[in-house]
KOLMIBA-147649 format. One record per residue (C-alpha): residue number from 1; x, y, z. Coordinates in Angstrom, 2 decimals. Example, Ala and Ser with C-alpha at 12.3 -4.5 7.8 and 13.67 -1.06 7.14 Angstrom:
2
1, 12.30, -4.50, 7.80
2, 13.67, -1.06, 7.14
% end
This chain:
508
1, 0.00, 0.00, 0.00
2, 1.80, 3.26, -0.54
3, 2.51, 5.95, 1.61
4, 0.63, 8.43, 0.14
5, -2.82, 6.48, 1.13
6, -1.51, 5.84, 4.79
7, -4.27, 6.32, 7.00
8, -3.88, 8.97, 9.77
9, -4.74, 6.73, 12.30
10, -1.18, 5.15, 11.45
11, 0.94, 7.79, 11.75
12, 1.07, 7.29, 15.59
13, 2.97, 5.33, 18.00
14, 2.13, 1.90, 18.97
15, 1.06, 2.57, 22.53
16, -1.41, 5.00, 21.64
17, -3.58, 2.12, 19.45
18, -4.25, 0.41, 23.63
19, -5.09, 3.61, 25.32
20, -8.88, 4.01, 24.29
21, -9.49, 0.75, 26.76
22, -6.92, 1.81, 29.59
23, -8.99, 5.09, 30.41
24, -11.16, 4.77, 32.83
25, -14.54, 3.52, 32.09
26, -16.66, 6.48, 31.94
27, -13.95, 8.73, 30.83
28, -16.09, 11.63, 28.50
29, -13.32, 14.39, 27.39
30, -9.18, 14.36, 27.99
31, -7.54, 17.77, 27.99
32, -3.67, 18.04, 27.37
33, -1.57, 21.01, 27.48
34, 1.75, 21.34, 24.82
35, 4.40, 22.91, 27.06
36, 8.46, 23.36, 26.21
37, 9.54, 22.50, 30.28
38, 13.05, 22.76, 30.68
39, 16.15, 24.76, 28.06
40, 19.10, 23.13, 27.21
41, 20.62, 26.19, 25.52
42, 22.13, 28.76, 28.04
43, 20.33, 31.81, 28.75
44, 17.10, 30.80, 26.91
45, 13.88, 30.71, 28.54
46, 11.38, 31.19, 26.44
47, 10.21, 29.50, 23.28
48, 8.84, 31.04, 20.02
49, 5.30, 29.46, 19.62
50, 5.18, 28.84, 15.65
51, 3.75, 26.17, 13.27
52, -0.01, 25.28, 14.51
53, -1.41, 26.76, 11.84
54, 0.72, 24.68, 9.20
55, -0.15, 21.50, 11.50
56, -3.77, 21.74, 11.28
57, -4.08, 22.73, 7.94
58, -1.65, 20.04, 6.42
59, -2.66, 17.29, 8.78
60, -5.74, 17.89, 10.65
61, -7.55, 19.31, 7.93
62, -6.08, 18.36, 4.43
63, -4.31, 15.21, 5.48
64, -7.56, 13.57, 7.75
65, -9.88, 14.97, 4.98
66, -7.27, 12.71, 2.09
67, -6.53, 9.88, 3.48
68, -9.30, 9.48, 6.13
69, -12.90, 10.95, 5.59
70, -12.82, 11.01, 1.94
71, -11.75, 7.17, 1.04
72, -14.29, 4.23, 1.47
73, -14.51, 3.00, 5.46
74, -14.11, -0.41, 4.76
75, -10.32, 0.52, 2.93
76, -9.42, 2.65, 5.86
77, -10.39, -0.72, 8.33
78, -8.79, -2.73, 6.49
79, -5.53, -1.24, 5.83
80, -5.42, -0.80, 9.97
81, -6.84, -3.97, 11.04
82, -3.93, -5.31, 8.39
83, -0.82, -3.50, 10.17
84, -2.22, -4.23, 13.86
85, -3.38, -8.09, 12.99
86, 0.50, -8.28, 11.57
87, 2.19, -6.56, 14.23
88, 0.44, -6.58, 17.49
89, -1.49, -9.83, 17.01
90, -5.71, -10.57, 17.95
91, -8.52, -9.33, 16.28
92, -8.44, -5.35, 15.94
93, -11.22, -3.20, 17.69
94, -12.08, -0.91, 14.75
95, -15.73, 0.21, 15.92
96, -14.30, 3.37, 16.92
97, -12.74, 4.32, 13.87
98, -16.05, 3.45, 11.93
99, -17.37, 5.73, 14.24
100, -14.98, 8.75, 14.14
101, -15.31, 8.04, 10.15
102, -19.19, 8.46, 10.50
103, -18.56, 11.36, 12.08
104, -16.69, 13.09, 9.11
105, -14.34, 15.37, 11.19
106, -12.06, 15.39, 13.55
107, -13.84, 16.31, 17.21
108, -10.71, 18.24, 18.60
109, -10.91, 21.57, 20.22
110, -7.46, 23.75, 20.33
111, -6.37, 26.76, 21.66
112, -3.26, 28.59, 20.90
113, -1.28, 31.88, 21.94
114, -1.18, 33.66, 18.70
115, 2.45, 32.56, 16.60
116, 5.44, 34.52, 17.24
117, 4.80, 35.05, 20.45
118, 7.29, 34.46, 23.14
119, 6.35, 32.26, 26.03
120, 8.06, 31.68, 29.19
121, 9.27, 27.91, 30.05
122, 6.47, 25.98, 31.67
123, 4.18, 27.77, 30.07
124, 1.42, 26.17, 27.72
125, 1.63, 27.37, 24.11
126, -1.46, 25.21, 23.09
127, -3.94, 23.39, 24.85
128, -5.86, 21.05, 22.96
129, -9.24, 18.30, 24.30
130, -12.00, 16.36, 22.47
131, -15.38, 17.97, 21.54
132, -17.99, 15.19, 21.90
133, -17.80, 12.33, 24.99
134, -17.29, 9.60, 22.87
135, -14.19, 10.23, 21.27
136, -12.20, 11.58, 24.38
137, -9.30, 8.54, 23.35
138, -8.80, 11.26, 20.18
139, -7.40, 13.86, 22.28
140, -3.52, 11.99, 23.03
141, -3.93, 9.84, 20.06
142, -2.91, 12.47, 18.05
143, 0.42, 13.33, 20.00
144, 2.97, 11.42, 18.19
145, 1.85, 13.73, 15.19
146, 1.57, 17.13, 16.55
147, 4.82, 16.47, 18.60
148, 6.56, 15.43, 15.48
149, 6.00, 18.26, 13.50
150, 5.53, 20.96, 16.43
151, 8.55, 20.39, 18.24
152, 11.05, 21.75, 14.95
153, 9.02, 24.38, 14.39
154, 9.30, 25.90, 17.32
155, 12.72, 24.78, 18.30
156, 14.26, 26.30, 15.23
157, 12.36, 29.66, 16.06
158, 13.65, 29.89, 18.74
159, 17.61, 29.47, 17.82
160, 16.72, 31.43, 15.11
161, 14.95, 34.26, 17.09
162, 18.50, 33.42, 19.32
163, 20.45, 34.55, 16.54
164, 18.42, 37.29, 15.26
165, 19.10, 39.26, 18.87
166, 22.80, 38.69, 19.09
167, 23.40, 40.09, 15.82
168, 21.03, 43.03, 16.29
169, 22.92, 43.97, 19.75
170, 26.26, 43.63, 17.83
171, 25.00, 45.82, 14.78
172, 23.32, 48.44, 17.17
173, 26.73, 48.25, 18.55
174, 28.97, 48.62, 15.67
175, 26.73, 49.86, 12.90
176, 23.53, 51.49, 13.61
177, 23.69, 52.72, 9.89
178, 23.57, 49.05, 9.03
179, 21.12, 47.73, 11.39
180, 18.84, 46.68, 8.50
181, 21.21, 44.30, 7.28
182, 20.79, 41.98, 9.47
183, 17.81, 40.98, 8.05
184, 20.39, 39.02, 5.72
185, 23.27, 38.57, 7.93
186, 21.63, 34.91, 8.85
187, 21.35, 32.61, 6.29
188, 18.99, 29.41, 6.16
189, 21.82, 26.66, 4.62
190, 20.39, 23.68, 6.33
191, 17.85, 22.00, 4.14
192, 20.80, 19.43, 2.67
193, 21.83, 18.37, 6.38
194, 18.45, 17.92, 7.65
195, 16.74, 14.32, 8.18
196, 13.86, 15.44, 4.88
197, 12.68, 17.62, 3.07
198, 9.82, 17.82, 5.21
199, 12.01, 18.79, 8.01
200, 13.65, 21.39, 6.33
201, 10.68, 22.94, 5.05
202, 9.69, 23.37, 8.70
203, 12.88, 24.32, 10.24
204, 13.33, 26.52, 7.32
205, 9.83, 28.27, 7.43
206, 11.20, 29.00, 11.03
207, 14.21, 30.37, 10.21
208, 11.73, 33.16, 8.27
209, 10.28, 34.34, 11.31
210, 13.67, 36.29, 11.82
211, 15.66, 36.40, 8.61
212, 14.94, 37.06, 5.03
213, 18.10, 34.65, 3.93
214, 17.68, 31.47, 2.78
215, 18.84, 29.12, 0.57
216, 15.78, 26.70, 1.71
217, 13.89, 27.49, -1.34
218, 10.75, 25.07, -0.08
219, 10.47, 27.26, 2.94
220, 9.30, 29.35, 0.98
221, 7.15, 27.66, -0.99
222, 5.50, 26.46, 2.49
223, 5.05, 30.71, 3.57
224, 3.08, 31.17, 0.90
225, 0.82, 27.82, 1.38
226, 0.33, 27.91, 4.70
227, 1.17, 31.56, 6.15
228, -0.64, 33.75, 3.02
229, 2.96, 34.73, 2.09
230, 3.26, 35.98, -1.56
231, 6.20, 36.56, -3.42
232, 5.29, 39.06, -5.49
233, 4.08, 41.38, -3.12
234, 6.78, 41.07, -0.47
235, 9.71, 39.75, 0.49
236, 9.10, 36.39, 2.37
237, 13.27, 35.19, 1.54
238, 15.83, 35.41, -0.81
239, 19.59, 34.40, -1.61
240, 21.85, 35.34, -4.32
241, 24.03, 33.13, -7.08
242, 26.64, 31.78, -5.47
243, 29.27, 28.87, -6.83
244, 30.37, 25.60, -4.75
245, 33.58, 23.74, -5.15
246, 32.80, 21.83, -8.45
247, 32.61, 24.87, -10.38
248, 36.14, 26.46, -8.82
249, 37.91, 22.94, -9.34
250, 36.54, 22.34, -12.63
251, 38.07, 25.31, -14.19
252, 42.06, 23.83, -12.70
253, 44.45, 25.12, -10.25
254, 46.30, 26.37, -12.69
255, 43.55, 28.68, -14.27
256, 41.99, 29.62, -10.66
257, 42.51, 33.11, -11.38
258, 40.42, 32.95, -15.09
259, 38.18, 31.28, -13.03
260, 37.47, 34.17, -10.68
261, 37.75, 36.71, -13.44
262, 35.39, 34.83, -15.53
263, 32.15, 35.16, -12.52
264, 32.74, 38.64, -11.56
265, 33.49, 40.02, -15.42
266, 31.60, 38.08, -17.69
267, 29.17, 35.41, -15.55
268, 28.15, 38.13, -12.94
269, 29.45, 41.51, -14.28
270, 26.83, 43.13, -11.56
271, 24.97, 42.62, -8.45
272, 25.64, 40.12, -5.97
273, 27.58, 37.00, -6.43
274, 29.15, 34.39, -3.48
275, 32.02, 32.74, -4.59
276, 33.34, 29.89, -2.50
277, 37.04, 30.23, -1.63
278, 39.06, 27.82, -0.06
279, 39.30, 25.18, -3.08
280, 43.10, 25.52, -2.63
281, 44.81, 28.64, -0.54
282, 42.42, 30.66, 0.68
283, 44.71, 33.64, 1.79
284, 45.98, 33.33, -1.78
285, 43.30, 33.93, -3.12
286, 42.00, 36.80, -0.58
287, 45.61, 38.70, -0.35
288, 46.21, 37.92, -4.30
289, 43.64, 36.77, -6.72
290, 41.08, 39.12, -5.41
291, 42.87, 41.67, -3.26
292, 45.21, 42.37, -6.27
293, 44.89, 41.43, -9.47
294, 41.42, 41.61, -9.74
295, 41.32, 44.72, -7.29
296, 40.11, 47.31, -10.11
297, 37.50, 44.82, -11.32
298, 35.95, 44.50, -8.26
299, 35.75, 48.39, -7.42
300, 34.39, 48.66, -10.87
301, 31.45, 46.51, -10.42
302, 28.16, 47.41, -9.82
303, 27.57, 45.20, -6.89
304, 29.49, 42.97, -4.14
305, 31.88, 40.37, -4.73
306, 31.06, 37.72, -1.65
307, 34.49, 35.81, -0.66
308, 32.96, 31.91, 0.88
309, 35.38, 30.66, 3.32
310, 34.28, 27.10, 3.91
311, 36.62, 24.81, 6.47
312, 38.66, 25.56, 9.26
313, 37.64, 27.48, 12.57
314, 35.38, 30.34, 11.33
315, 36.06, 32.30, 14.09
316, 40.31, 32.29, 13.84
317, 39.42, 32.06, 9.61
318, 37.31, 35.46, 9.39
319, 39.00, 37.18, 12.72
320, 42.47, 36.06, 12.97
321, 43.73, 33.97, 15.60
322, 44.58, 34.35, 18.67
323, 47.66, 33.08, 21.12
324, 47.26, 30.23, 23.47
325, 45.72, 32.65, 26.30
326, 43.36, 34.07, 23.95
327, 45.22, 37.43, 22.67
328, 45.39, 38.91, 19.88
329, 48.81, 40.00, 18.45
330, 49.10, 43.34, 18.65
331, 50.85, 43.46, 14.91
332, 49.26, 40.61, 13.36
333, 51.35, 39.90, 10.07
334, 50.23, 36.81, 8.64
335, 47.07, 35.92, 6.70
336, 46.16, 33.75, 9.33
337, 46.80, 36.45, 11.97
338, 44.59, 38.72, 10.17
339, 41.63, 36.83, 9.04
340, 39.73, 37.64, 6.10
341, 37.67, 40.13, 6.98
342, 41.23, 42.38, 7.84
343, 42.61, 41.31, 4.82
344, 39.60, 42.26, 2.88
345, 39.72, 45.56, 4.69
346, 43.46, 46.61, 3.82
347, 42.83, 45.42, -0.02
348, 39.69, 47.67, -0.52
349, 39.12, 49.76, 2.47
350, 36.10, 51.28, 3.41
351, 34.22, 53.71, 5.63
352, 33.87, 54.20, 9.67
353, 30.40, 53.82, 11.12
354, 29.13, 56.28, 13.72
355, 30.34, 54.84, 16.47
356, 34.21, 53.99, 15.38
357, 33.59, 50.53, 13.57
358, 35.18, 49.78, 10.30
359, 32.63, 48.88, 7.74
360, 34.11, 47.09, 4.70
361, 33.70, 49.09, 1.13
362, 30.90, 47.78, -0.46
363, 31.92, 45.74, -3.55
364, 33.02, 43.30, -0.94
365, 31.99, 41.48, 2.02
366, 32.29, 37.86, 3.63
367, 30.23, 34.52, 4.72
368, 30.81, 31.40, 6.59
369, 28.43, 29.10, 6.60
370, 30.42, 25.56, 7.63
371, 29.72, 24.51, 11.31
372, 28.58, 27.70, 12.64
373, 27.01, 27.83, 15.68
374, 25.16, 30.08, 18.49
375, 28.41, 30.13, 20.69
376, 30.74, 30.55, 17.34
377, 28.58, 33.32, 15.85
378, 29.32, 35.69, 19.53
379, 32.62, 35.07, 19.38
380, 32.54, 36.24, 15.77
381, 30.84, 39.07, 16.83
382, 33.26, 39.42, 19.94
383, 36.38, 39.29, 18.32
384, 35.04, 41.64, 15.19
385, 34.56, 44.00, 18.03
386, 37.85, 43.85, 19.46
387, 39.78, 44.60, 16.52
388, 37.22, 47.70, 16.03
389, 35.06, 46.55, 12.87
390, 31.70, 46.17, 12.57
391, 29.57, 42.58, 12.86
392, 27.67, 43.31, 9.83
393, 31.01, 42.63, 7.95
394, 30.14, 39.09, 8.19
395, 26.88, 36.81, 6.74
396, 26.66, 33.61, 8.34
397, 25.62, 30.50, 6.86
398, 23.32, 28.95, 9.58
399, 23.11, 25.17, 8.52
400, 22.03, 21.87, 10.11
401, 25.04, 22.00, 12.49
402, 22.16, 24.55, 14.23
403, 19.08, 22.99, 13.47
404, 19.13, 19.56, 13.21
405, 21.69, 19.19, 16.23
406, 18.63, 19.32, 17.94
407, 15.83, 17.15, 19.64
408, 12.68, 17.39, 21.51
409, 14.16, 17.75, 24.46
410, 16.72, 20.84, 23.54
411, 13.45, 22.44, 25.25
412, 12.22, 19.80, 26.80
413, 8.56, 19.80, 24.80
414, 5.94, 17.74, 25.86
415, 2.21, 17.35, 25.16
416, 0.64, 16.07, 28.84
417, -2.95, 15.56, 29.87
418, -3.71, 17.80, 33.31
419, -7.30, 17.41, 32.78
420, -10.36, 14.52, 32.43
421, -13.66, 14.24, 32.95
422, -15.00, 11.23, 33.81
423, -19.22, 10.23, 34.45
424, -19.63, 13.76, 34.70
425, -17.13, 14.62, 37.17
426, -14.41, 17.03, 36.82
427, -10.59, 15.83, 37.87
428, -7.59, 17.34, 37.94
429, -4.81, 15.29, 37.02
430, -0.92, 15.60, 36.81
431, 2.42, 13.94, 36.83
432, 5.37, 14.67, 39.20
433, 7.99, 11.36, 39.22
434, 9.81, 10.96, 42.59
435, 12.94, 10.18, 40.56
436, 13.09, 13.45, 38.51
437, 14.55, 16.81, 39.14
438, 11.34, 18.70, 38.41
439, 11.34, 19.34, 35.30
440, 8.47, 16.40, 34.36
441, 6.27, 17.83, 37.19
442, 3.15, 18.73, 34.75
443, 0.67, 21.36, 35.63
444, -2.92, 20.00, 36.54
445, -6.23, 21.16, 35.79
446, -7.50, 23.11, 33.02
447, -5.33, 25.84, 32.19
448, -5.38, 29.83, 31.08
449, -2.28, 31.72, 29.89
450, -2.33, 35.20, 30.88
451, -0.05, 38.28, 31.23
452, 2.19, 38.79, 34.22
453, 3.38, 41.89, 36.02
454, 6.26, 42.14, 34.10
455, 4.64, 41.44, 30.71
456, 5.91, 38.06, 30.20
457, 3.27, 35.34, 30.02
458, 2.07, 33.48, 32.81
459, 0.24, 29.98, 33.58
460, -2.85, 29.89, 35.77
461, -3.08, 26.08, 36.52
462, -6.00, 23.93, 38.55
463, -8.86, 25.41, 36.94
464, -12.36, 23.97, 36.48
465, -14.68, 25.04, 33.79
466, -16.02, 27.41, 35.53
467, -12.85, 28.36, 36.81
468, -12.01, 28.71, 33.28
469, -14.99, 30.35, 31.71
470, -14.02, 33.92, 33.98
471, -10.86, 34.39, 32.13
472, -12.99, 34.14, 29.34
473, -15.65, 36.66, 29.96
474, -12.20, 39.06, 31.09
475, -13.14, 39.16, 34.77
476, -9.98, 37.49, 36.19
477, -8.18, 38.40, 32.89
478, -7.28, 37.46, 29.38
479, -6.47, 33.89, 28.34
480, -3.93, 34.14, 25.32
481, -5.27, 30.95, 24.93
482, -7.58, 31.40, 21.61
483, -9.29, 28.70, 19.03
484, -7.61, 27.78, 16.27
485, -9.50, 24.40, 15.47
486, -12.60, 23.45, 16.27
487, -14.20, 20.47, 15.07
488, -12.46, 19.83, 11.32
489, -12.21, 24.10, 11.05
490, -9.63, 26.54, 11.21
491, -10.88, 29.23, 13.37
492, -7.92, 31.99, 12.70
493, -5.81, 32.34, 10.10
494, -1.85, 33.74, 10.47
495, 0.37, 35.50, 8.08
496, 4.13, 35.25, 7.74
497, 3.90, 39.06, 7.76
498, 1.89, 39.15, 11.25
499, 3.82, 36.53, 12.84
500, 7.42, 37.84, 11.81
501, 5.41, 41.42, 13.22
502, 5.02, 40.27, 16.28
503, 8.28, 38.42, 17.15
504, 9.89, 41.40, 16.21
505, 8.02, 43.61, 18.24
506, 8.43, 40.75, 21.06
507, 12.32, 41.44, 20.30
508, 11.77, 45.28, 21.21
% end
């Protein structure tokens, strides 16, 4: 059977197939919270809530409506009762599938803070329950899903949101003039190192949220499907030519310098062009190919000549290195001393920014984009700064060494049920394992996300209904918590524009 007809009711985890009869009998509605718990990454402690809208319409809405709802019952009983006769053994219970299938939509409430917002560790981005008694085993069935797409989304916002602040403190720094730069200065180069496509469509939609550079050209394709992003009308991402090492080899060693002359005279004769450097001798070709003979070429253009570094430490590569204790020679010599961003700056020159930086002219500038990191990326910064030029000298190539280094638990992200109701009765329910170090202890209850004294969000825990229903008439505040799916519909609808809007303004 292929893929593409795969039921929905497949794409789960084994375990999840035995909970309907492990509930308690009675059990009418199960309400679960999503909730990042616990950061791995230093300093961060909030999350940037982003891809529920994709999620429901891809999967919840499209995908169900596909491969669910829309083909014949008996194929979608068969082609379960086939895997779990085959894998877990007896005779499958499939009554409440027929059911569900009757039903023609999925019976799922779920509430969301609106995307792009920033919310606090421990804090519930998205709540989400069943709609009608008899299908409360829907509510966690659908975890192994959500969690699987949610969980990149919002972990890659977040580095990238990470990212986006260092190099706006280092520009406000160095280069107010230049500030809008860094729009570009981080560039999406992870799709090829991610584990699929799918994933780095995701991860590279996130990236978006802060950056305009990609080279993730489905990304984009998923803004404008999913986020009302339109290409024509504004500027959702972008990249410019660029070569890679099979076009600077094939050309010879011998003819590197035709090479290079070829792409910025005849190839690219204006605008923008990358050009990957390190083939062979990268200070070669900085201090000689570039920074001499084809010095008046360059100036002459109409546009900036990119120089690629790809291998070695990017921090010693584009700043110079440093001495066993960390210091910098006071009269570096060396290309390697220098780095390339010095070297680029004695070959062309360029201007001072208003507060003292030194802002390379601007037929040239510089990216790294091999095993760059957080950490790497502020000592860039850093060291720039030490040796008085600006951080918007340098792009940076922000690759699967970022995003797919990651797992669930970078931010520990969870879905957990804190709710049931069961014969009528309301109970609060939680976890909190002896053996842990808190950061499993779940919140109980039914739960409202409002705003705190100091404007960051905050979790009210260990409501009731009614508890609930006040925060929802205003009269012990705002829940953040709003609809976005209600029984098979999409109740708000996002825009890359709004969402980028208010991460930004979140960024202050």
């Amino acid at each position: 059977m292929s893929a593409k007809a795969t039921s929905p009711l497949l794409l789960a985890d084994f375990y999840k197939l035995s909970h309907r009869r492990q509930y308690p009998k009675g059990t009418e509605f199960v309400y679960s919270t999503w909730i990042a718990r616990k950061s791995y990454m230093p300093n961060v402690s909030e999350t940037v809530a982003f891809g529920f809208q994709r999620f429901v319409q891809r999967y919840l809405i499209d995908y169900f409506q596909d491969h669910f709802f829309s083909r014949p019952v008996a194929e979608v009983v068969a082609e379960y009762d086939r895997i779990v006769t085959n894998t877990l053994g007896g005779t499958p219970d499939h009554d409440h599938i027929v059911a569900l299938h009757a039903l023609g939509y999925l019976p799922l409430r779920i509430r969301a803070v609106p995307e792009g917002t920033l919310v606090p560790l421990r804090v519930p981005s998205l709540t989400i329950e069943n709609t009608l008694p008899e299908f409360f085993w829907l509510t966690n069935y659908v975890e192994s899903l959500m969690s699987s797409e949610l969980w990149v989304a919002a972990t890659s916002a977040t580095i990238a949101h990470e990212y986006r602040k260092l190099f706006d403190a280092y520009a406000r720094k160095t280069n107010p003039e230049g500030a809008d730069f860094v729009q570009f200065q981080g560039h999406d180069f992870s799709m090829r190192g991610m584990s699929s496509v799918e994933s780095g469509c995701v991860s590279g939609l996130a990236h978006l949220l802060s950056f305009s550079g990609t080279d993730t050209i489905p990304a984009i394709v998923e803004a404008e499907r999913y986020y009302g992003a339109d290409v024509e009308s504004e500027l959702v991402g972008t990249s410019i030519p660029a070569t890679e090492h099979s076009v600077m080899s094939a050309g010879g060693r011998d003819d590197e310098l035709g090479t290079y002359r070829r792409l910025i005279t005849e190839v690219y004769p204006e605008g923008l062009v990358s050009i990957v450097s390190d083939t062979w001798d990268l200070w070669h070709v900085v201090t000689r190919t570039l920074g001499i003979d084809l010095h008046d070429e360059i100036l002459a253009r109409d546009g900036k000549v990119v120089v690629r570094p790809d291998s070695g430490n990017p921090v010693d590569i584009l700043c110079g290195t440093v001495d066993q204790n960390g210091v910098m020679p006071l009269n570096p010599s060396t290309p390697q001393e220098k780095g390339v961003v010095e070297l680029l700056w004695d070959a062309f020159g360029g201007t001072i920014s208003s507060t003292g930086y030194k802002v390379l002219d601007a037929h040239v500038g510089v990216i790294y984009g091999d095993s760059i990191t957080l950490e790497r990326a502020r000592q860039i910064c850093e060291r720039l700064e030490s040796k008085g030029f600006a951080s918007t000298n340098s792009v940076y190539g922000i690759g699967s060494y970022t995003y797919q280094y990651q797992t669930r638990d970078t931010f520990g992200t969870a879905m957990k049920a804190t709710w049931v109701q069961i014969d009528g009765q309301e109970k609060h329910i939680y976890k909190d394992p002896i053996t842990d170090d808190g950061t499993k202890k779940s919140l109980t209850g039914r739960v409202v996300v409002t705003g705190g004294g100091n404007g960051r969000l905050v979790a009210v825990d260990g409501l009731s209904l009614d508890d609930e229903d006040l925060f929802e008439s205003g009269a012990d505040g705002i829940n953040a918590l709003g609809d976005i799916f209600v029984n098979g519909r999409l109740m708000r609808t996002e825009t890359l524009a709004g969402v980028r809007g208010r991460l930004t303004a979140a960024r202050g």
